[in-house]
C-alpha positions as CSV (number, residue, x, y, z in Angstrom):
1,X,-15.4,-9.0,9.5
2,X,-12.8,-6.4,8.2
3,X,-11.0,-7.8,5.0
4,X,-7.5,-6.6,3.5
5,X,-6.7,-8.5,0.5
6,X,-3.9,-7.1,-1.4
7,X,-2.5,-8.0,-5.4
8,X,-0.5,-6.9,-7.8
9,X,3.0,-7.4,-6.5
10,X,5.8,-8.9,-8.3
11,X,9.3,-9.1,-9.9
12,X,10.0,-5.8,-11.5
13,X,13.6,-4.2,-12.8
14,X,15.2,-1.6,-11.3
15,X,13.5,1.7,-13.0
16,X,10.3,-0.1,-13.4
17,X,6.2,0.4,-12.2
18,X,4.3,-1.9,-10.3
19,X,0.7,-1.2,-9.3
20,X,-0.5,-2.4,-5.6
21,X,-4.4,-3.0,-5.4
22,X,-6.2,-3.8,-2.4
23,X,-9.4,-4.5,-1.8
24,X,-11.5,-3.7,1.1
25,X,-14.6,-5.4,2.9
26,X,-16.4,-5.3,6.1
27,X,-16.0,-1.4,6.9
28,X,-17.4,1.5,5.3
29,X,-14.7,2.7,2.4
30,X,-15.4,6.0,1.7
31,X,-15.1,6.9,5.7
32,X,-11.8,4.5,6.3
33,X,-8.2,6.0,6.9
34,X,-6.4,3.5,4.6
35,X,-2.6,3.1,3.9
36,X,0.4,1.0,2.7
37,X,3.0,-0.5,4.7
38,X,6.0,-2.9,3.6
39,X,8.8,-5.2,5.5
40,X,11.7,-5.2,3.6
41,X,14.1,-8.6,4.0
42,X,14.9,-8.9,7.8
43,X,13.5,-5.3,9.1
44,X,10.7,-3.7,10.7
45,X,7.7,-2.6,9.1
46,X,7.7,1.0,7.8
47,X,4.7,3.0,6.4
48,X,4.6,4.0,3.2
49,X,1.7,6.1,2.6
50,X,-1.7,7.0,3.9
51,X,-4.8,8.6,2.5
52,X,-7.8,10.1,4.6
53,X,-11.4,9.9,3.6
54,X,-11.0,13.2,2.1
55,X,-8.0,11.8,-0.3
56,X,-5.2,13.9,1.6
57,X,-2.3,11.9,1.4
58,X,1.0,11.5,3.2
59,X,4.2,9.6,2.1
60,X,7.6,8.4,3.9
61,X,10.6,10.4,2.4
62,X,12.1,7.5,0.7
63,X,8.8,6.8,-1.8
64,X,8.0,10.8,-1.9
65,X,7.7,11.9,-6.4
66,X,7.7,7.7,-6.8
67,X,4.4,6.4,-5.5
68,X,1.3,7.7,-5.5
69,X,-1.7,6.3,-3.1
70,X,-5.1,6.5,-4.3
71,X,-8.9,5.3,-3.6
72,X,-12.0,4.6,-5.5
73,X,-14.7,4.6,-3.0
74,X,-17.0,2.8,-6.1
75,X,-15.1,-0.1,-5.5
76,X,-13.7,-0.1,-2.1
77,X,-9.9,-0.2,-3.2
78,X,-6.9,1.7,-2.4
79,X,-4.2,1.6,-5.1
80,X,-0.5,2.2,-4.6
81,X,1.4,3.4,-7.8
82,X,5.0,2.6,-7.6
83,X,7.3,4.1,-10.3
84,X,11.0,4.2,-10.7
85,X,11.2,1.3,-8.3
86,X,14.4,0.8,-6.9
87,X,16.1,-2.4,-5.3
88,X,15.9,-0.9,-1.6
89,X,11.9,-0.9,-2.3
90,X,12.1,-4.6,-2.2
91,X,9.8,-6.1,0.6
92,X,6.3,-7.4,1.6
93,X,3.4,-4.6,1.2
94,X,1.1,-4.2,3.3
95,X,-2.5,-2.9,3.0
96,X,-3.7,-1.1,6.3
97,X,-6.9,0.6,7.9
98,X,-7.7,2.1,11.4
99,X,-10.9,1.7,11.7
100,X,-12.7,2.5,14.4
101,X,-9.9,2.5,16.6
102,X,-8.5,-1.2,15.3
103,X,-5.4,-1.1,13.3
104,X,-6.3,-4.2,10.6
105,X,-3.8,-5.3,7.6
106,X,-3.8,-7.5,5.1
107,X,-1.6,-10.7,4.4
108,X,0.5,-8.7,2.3
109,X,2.1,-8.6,-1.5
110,X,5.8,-9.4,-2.1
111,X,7.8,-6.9,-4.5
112,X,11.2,-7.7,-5.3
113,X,13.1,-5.0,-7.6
114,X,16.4,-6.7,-9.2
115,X,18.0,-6.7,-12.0
């Protein structure tokens, strides 16, 4: 059974870091395609960024130079480092895998960037 569980969200100032953490069960880590998605207030979900099982990485144009996605296969975790967060990154974060062909997220992490 493929488990997502995400932590580390919170309230955070504009300007301000926040570190995502989730944690990973039921596949085999080091070979996963993991990534972050969020759902800000009222819209669609949007990736954020993706690492392979290689650690290449990819980012959407709005987080690009702010967060930085990364893995430690040692304890099954991806880790998404947000820094100079910004009001319009307010939303619910996602943890995501495709995994043998089967998209699975987790429940998700709410971040809310206000002053």
């Amino acid at each position: 059974q493929v488990q997502l569980v995400e932590s580390g969200g919170g309230l955070v100032q504009p300007g301000g870091s926040l570190r995502l953490s989730c944690a990973a069960s039921g596949i085999i880590f080091s070979n996963s395609f993991m990534g972050w998605y969020r759902q800000p207030p009222g819209k669609g979900r949007e990736q954020v960024a993706t690492i392979t099982r290689d650690s290449s990485t990819n980012y959407s144009d709005s987080v690009k130079a702010r967060f930085t996605i990364s893995r430690d296969n040692a304890k099954n975790t991806v880790y998404l480092q947000m820094n100079s967060l910004k009001p319009e990154d307010t939303a619910v974060y996602y943890c995501w895998t495709f995994y043998f062909g089967i998209q699975y997220w987790g429940k998700g992490t709410p971040v809310t960037v206000t002053s």
